[in-house]
Structures are given as structure tokens and as C-alpha cells.
BAKOLKE-498280 format. One record per residue (C-alpha): residue number from 1; residue in one letter; z, x, y. Coordinates in nm, 4 decimals, always signed. Layout:
  num  residu         z         x         y
  NUM       A         Z         X         Y
...
end
This chain:
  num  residu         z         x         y
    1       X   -0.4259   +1.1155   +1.5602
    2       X   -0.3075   +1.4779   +1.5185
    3       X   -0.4917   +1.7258   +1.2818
    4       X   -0.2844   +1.9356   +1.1323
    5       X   -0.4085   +2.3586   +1.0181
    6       X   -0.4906   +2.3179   +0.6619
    7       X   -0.5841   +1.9702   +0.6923
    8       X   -0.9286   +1.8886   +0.5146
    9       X   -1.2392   +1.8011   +0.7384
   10       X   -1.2723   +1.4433   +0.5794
   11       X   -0.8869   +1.3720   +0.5825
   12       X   -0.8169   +1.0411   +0.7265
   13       X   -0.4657   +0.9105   +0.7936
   14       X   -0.4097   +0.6007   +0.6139
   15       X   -0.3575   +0.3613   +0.8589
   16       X   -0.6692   +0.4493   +0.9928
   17       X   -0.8488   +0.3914   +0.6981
   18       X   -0.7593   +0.0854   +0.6133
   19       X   -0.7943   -0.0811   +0.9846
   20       X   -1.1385   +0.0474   +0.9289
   21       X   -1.2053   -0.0738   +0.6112
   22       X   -1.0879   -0.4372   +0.6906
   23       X   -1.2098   -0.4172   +1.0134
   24       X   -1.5457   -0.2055   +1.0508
   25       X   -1.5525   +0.1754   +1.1616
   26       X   -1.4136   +0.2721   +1.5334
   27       X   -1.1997   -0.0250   +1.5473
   28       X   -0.8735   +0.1411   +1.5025
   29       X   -0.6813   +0.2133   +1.8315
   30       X   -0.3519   +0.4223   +1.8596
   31       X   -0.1126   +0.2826   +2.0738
   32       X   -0.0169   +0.6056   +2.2189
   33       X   -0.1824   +0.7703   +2.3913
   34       X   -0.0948   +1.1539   +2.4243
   35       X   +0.0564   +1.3877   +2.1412
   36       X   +0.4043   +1.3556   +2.0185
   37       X   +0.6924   +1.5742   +2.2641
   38       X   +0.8113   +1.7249   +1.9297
   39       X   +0.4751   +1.8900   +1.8114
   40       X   +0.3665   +2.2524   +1.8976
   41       X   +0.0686   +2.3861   +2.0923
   42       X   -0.2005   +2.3185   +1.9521
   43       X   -0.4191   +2.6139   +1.8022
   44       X   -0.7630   +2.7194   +1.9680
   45       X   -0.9213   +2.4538   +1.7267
   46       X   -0.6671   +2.1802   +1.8775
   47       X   -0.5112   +2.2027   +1.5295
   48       X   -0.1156   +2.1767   +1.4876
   49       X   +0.1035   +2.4159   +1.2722
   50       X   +0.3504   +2.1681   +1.0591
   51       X   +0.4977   +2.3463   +0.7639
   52       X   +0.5291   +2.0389   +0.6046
   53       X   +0.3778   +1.7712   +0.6660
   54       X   +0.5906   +1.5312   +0.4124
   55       X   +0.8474   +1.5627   +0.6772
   56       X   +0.6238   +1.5175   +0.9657
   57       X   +0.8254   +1.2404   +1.1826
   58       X   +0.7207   +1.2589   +1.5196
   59       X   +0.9364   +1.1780   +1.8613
   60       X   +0.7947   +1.0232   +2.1290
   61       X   +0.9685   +1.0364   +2.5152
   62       X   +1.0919   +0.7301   +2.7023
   63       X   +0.7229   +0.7088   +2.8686
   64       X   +0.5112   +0.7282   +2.6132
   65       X   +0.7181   +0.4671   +2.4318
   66       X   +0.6548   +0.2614   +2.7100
   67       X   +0.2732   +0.2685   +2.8029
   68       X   +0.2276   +0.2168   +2.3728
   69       X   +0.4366   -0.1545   +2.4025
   70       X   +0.2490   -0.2094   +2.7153
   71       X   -0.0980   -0.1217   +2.5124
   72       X   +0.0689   -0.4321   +2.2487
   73       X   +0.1337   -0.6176   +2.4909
   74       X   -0.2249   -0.5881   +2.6180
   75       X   -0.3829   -0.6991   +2.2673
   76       X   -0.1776   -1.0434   +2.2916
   77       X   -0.3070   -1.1035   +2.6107
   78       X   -0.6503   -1.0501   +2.4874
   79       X   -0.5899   -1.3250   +2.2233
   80       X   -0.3943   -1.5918   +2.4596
   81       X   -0.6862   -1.5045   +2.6735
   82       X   -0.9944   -1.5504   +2.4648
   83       X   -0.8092   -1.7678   +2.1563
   84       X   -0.9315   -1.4243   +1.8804
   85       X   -0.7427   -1.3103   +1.5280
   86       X   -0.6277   -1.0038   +1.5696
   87       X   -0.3820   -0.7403   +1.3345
   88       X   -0.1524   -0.5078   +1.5420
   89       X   +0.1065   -0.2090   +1.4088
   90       X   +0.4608   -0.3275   +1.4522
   91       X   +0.5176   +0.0503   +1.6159
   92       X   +0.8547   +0.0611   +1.5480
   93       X   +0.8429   +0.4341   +1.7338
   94       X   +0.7621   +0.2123   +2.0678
   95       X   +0.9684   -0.0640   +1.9966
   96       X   +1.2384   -0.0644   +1.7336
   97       X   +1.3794   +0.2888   +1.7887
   98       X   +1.2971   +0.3422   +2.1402
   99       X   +1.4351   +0.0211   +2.3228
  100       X   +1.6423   -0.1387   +2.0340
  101       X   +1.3967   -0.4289   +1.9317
  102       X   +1.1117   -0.4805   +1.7111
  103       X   +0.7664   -0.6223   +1.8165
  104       X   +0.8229   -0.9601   +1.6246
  105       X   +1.1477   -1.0545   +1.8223
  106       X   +0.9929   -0.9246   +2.1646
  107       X   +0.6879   -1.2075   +2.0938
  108       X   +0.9407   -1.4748   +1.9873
  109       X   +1.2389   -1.4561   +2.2431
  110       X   +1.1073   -1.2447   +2.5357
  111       X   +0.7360   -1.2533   +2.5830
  112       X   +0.6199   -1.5380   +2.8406
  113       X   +0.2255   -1.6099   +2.7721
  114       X   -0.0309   -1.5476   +3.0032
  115       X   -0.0047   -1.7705   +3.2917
  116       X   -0.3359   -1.7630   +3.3883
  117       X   -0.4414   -1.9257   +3.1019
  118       X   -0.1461   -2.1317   +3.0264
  119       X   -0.0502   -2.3181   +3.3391
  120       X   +0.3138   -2.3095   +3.5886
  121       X   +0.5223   -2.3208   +3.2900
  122       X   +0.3864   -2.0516   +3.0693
  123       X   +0.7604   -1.9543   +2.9065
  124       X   +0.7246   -2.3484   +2.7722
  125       X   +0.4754   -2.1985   +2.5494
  126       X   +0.6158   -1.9517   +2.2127
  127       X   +0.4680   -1.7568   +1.9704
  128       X   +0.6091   -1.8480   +1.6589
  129       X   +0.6432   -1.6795   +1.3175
  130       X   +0.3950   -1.8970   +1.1146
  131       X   +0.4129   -1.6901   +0.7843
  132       X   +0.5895   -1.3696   +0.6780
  133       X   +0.6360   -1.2078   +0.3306
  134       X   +0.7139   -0.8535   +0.2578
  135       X   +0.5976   -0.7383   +0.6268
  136       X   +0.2964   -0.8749   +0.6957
  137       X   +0.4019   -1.1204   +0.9780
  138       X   +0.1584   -1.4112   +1.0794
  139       X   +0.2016   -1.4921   +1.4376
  140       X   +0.0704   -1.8087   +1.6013
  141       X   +0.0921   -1.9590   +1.9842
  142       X   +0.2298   -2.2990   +1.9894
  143       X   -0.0296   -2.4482   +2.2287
  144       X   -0.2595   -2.7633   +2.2228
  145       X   -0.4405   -2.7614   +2.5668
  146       X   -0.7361   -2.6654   +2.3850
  147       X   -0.8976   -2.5547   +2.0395
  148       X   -0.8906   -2.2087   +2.0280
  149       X   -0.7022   -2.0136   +1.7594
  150       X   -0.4747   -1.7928   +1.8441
  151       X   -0.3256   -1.5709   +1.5746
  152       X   -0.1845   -1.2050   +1.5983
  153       X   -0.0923   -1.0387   +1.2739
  154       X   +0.1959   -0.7988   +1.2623
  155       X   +0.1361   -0.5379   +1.0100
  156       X   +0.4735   -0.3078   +0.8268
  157       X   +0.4486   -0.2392   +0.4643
  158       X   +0.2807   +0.1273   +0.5780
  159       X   +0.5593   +0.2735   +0.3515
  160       X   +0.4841   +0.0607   +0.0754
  161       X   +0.1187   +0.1379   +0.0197
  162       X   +0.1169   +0.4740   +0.1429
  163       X   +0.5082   +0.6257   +0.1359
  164       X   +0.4037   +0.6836   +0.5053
  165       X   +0.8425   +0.6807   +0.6035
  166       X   +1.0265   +0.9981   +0.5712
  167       X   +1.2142   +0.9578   +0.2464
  168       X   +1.0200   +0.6444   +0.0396
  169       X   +1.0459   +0.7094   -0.2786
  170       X   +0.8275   +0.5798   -0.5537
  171       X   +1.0621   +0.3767   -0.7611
  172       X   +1.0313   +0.0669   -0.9774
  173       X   +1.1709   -0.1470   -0.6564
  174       X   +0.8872   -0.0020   -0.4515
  175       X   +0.6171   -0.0302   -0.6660
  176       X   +0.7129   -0.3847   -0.7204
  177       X   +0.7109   -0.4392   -0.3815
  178       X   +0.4135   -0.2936   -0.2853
  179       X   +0.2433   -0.5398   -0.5424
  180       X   +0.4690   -0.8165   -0.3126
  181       X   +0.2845   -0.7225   -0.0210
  182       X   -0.0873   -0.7000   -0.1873
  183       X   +0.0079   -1.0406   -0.2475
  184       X   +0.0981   -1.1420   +0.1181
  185       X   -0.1824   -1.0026   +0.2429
  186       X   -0.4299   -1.1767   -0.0420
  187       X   -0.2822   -1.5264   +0.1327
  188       X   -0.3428   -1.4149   +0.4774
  189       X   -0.7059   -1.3102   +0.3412
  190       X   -0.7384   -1.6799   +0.2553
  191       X   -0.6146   -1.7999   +0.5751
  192       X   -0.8552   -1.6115   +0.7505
  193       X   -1.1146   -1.7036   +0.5380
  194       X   -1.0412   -2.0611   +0.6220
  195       X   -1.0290   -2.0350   +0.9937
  196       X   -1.4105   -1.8559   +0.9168
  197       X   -1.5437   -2.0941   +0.7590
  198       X   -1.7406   -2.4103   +0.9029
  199       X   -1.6145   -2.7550   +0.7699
  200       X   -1.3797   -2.6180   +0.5474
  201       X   -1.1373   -2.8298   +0.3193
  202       X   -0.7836   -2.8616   +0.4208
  203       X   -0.7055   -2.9093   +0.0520
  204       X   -0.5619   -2.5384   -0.1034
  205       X   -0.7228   -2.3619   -0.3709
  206       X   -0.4849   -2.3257   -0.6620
  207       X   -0.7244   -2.1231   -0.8608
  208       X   -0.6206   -1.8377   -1.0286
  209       X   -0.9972   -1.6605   -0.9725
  210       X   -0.9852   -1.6871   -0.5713
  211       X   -1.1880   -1.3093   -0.4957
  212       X   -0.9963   -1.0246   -0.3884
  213       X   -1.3040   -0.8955   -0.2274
  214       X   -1.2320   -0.7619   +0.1386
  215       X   -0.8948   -0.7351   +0.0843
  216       X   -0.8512   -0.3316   +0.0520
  217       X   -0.4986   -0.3417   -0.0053
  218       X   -0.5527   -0.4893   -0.3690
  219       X   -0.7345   -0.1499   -0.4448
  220       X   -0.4871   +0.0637   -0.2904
  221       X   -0.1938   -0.0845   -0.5118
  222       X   -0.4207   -0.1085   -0.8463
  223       X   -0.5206   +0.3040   -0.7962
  224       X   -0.1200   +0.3948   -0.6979
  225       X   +0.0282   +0.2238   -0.9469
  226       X   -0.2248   +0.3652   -1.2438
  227       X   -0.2094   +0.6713   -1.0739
  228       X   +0.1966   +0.6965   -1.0969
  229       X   +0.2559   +0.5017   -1.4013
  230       X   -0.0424   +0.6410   -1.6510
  231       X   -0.1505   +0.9398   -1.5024
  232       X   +0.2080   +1.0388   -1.3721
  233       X   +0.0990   +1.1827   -1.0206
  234       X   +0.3239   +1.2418   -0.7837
  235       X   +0.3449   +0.9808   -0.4701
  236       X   +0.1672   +1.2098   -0.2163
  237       X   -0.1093   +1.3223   -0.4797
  238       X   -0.1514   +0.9645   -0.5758
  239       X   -0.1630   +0.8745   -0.2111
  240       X   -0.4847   +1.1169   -0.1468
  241       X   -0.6220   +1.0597   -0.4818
  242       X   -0.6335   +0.7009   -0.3711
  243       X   -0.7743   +0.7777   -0.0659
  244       X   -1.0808   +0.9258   -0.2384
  245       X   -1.1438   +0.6814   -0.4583
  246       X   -1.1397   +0.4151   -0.1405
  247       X   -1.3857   +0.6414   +0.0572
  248       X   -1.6448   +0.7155   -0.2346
  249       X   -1.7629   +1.0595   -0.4030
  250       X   -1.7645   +1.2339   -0.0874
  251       X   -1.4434   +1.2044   +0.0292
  252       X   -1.1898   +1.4716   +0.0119
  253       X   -0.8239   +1.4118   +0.1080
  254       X   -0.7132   +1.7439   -0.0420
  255       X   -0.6233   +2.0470   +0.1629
  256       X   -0.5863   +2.3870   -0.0195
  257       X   -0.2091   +2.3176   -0.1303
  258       X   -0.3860   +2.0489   -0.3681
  259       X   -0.7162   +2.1419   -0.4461
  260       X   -0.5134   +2.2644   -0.8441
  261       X   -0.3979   +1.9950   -0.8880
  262       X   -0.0574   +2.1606   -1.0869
  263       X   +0.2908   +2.2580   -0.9754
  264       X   +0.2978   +2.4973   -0.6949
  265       X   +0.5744   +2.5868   -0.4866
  266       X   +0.7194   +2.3154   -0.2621
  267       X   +0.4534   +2.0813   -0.4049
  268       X   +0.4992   +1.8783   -0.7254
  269       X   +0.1666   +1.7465   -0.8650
  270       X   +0.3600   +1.5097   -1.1156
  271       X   +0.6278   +1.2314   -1.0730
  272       X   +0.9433   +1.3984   -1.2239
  273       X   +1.1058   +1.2726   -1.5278
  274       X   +1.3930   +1.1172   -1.3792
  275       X   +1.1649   +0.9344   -1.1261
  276       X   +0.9803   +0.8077   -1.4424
  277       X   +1.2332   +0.7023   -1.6358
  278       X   +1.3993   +0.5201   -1.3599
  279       X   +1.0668   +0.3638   -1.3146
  280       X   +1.0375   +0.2772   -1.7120
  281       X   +1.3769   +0.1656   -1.7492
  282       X   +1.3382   -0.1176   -1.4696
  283       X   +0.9583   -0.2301   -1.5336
  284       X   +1.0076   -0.2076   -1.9782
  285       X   +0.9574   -0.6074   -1.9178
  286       X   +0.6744   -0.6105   -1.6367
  287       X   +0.3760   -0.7440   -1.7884
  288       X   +0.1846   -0.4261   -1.5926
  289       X   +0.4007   -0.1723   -1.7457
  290       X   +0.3720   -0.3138   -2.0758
  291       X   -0.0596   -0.3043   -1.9916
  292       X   +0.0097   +0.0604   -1.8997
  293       X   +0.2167   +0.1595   -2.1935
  294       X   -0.0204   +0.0190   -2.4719
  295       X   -0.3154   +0.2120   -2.2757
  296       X   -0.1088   +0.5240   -2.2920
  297       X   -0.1011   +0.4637   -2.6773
  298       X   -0.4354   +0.3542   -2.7270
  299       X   -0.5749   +0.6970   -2.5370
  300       X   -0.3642   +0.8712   -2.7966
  301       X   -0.5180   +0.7131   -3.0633
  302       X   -0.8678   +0.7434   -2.9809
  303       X   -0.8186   +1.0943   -2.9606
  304       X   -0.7068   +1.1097   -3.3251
  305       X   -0.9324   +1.2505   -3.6211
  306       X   -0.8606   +1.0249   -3.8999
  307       X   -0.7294   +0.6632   -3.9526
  308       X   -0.4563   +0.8383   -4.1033
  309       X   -0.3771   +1.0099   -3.7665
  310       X   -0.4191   +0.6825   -3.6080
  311       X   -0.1688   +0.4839   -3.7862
  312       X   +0.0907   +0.7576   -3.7419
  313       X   +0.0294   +0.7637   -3.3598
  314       X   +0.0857   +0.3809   -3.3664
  315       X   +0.3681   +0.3837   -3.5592
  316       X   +0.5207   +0.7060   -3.3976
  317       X   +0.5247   +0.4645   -3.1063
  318       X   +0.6770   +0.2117   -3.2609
  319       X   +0.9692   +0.4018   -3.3681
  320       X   +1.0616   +0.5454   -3.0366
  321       X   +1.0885   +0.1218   -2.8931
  322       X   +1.2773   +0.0956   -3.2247
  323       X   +1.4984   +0.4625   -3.1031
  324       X   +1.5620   +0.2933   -2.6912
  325       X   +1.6571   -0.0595   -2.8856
  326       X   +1.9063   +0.1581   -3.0922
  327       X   +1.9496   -0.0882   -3.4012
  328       X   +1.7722   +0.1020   -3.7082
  329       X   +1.7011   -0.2379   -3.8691
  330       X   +1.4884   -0.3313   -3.6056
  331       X   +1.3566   -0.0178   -3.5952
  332       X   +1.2462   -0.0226   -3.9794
  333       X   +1.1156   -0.3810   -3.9558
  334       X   +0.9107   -0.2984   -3.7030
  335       X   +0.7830   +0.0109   -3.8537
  336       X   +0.7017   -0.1633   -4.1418
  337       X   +0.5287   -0.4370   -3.8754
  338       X   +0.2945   -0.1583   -3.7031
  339       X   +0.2260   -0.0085   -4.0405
  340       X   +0.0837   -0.3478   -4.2112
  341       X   -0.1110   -0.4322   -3.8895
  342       X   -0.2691   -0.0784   -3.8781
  343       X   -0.3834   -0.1502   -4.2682
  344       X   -0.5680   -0.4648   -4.1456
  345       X   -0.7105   -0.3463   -3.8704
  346       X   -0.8583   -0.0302   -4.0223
  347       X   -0.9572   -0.2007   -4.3678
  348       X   -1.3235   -0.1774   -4.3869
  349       X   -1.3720   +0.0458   -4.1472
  350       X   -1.5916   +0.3593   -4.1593
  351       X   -1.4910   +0.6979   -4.1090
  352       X   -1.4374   +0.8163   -3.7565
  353       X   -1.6538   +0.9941   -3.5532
end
């Protein structure tokens, strides 16, 4: 992966974190090979000069698009080979915008299996889309000459989790969707779990308390959304901030343009306003939003010096949902709402500390 000058001794590119976190340290694998044609000479430190790295989108020539699909290719062999579960990139650089189809449709309509393994006929054989919600595709080989598994997962959502495309914005639509795919990739957790497991039951689990332990991209969409919705970071300071709190106390994803943490030139620390209200306007009924917005209030009102204070910062609330509603006798009733239920909460209470 290229390092670019600036870039901070611990940084880790996301994709290589999280293959590592699912999947142990040094198993990540980059499908190509050499540098990307449209980077510069490297520095004496084999560093890269990008002035801005938010816009990094590197090209890749005919070739080197070529030996990555064959490096895909290779990893499906493995698993027709050996009967393994295994997660690939879909690589849309090698695939998708270099010879006009994606990964998924090369497996499905073109790829014959490994005929070694799977007789004179091995085009009889397909892999098949088994399961696929919000990118994370499931891939199994439709083959019962023996009893090995044979599953290759196709991962996409890079942009959801980590705005890793050129242009993702973090809107209400991709925020929801990035919860989507934490989703998809909790039920591909179970799968796997099952397949792991000796003598397992066939019947599902339709408990609501199944552990989301293992499954990294649960944390990744529980520290971005916080991070943009309550502490109103912008998506590439939420992005490293996340990455920090993934990789413990030691970690540091910040270079020197972030190290302030404030508004510098050419990089925003905060979500702008219009970003946030779009994001408010569209999630007012989410049940998270809702979790986030009555946090935002209670950290105001711990921060007060008198019940007095208190009750004003509840009801100062109240009046601006009464102010977006726009009917002043909802307003009023619901002033008069937050102002009784402040009395009984706070009667017989002692002074504050």
C-alpha cells in the first residue's frame, strides 16, 4: 500500500485494518502488485507527494489490471481446491472499470471451476450468489461430490464504512446504509459461526442478544455515527478518529494537518451545517437519532449549575421541536409538558454539586 509524505508512522489504510482485525495480522494481500501508473516518484524514504489525499484515486494500466484478476482468480482456486471460507475485495479497479465487468458476474457467468478437482465437465459446476445485502456478497459452489465447504465472500461497502470513493458523502442515506451493511455482515458472522461449529443446530437463532463479538464492522459504524451525529466531526476526522479507537491508546491515524483538531485551510474538522441538517431532517424519526438528540440535551444539562438552569435547558429544547413543528399550540402544550415533568423529577432533590 502506498505511504504518502506526511502520513503518520502508525497510519493504516482501512481495508487493511479490518482484514486484519477479522482475520489475524499479515493476512491482508493486495491484489496488485506494483504502484499505481498515476503516482509520482517516490521520495528517498519511498514516500509519495499527494497534495491531497481526499482525492487520491489511483489508475492502474491494462497489465496491472490484469495480473490483480488473475491474483482473484487464484484465491477461488485455492477454495475449489482445498473446500476453505475465504473474503476477497470486489477490485472494481481490476475488474469493473478496467474490462467492463465486476468480480461477482465473472464467478457466475464466466468462470469454469477447477478441473482438476471437479472432473471433464467442470463448466457443469457454478458458483452461485447464495446471499447478498448491501455489498457483502456470499458466494457458494454448487457441488456435491464431496463435503467440503466452499464459500468465497465478496466484500464492497468500503465507501460505506470508511467514505473510501472519491465523492461519498456522509448523508442520512449513507449513514443508514452503512448500519444496512453492519447488519449483512452480523448474518454472515452467524453463518460462519455455524459452519465452525461441531454438531450445530440447523434451527436459526431468532434472539435479539446473538454477540456482535468478532464482528469489527459493528464498532466501526457505532464510533462513525456518534462521531458525526453527537460530536459533529467531519467524515475523514471521524474516519481516523475511528481508526484509533479500533487500534487502542497507541494508535495514531493523524498526520500534522489533524493533530488541532479545528478548521484549517482545505481541511474541515466539523460536518458543516447544511450536511447536518440534511442529516437531521431525514433521521428526526430514527430511533438512533432520537438516542443521540436526548444525549445532546442531557450533556447540556449536566453541565448546568442549578435545577433552575436545568429545567430551562430542557424546556429550551422543547421549544425549538415545538419552533420545527411550527404550530404554537403544540409548542405551549408541550412546554407546559417538559416544565411539569422537570418539577417531578427534581422534587426532593438536593442541591447540585
Amino acid at each position: 500500500v502506498p505511504k504518502i509524505v506526511g502520513q503518520p508512522e502508525m497510519f493504516r489504510h482501512g481495508k487493511v485494518m479490518v482484514t486484519e482485525i477479522e482475520h489475524g495480522v499479515g493476512n491482508y494481500e493486495n491484489a496488485f502488485t506494483t504502484p499505481a501508473s498515476n503516482l509520482p516518484d517516490p521520495d528517498e524514504d519511498g514516500c509519495y507527494n499527494v497534495k491531497n489525499e481526499l482525492r487520491y484515486d489511483p489508475k492502474f494500466t491494462d497489465e496491472q489490471c490484469r495480473v490483480a484478476r488473475e491474483r482473484n482468480i487464484a484465491k477461488v482456486r485455492v477454495c475449489e481446491r482445498t473446500g476453505v471460507l475465504t473474503s476477497i475485495d470486489k477490485n472494481d479497479k481490476a475488474w469493473l472499470d478496467n474490462c467492463g465487468t465486476t468480480f461477482v458476474d465473472y464467478l457466475t457467468k464466466t468462470h469454469v471451476p477447477d478441473p482438476t478437482v471437479f472432473g471433464e465437465q467442470p463448466s457443469s459446476f457454478k458458483w452461485a450468489v447464495a446471499f447478498n445485502y448491501k455489498g457483502i456478497y456470499m458466494m457458494e459452489l454448487e457441488y456435491d461430490g464431496d463435503d467440503l465447504i466452499r464459500v468465497v465472500v465478496i466484500f464492497c461497502p468500503w465507501c460505506n464504512m470508511f467514505f473510501s470513493k472519491v465523492g461519498t458523502k456522509a448523508s442520512a442515506e449513507r449513514l443508514a446504509s452503512m448500519e444496512f451493511t453492519t447488519d449483512s455482515a452480523q448474518f454472515y458472522h452467524e453463518i460462519m459461526r455455524y459452519f465452525g461449529t461441531e454438531n450445530a443446530s440447523l434451527e436459526p437463532s431468532t434472539s435479539l442478544l446473538e454477540p456482535i463479538a468478532g464482528n469489527v464492522l459493528v464498532a466501526v459504524e457505532v464510533f462513525q455515527f456518534y462521531n458525526m451525529i453527537a460530536a459533529h466531526l467531519e467524515m475523514k476526522v471521524s474516519v481516523l478518529t475511528t481508526k484509533n479507537l479500533l487500534e487502542g491508546s497507541n494508535a495514531n491515524h493523524f498526520g500534522p494537518l489533524h493533530n488541532n483538531m479545528r478548521r484549517t485551510s482545505g481541511d474541515l474538522a466539523l460536518t458543516g451545517r447544511s450536511a447536518r441538517n440534511h442529516i437531521s431532517k431525514v433521521l428526526v424519526t430514527c430511533l438512533t437519532f432520537d438516542r443521540m438528540r436526548m444525549q445532546s440535551i442531557v450533556n447540556a444539562m449536566m453541565k448546568a449549575t442549578s435545577r433552575t438552569e436545568m429545567v430551562q435547558i430542557a424546556v429550551s429544547a422543547v421549544k425549538m421541536e415545538g419552533r420545527k413543528s411550527g404550530g404554537d399550540k403544540d409548542k405551549d402544550a408541550k412546554k407546559e409538558d417538559a416544565q411539569q415533568l422537570c418539577e417531578v423529577r427534581f422534587q426532593g432533590t438536593g442541591s447540585l454539586r
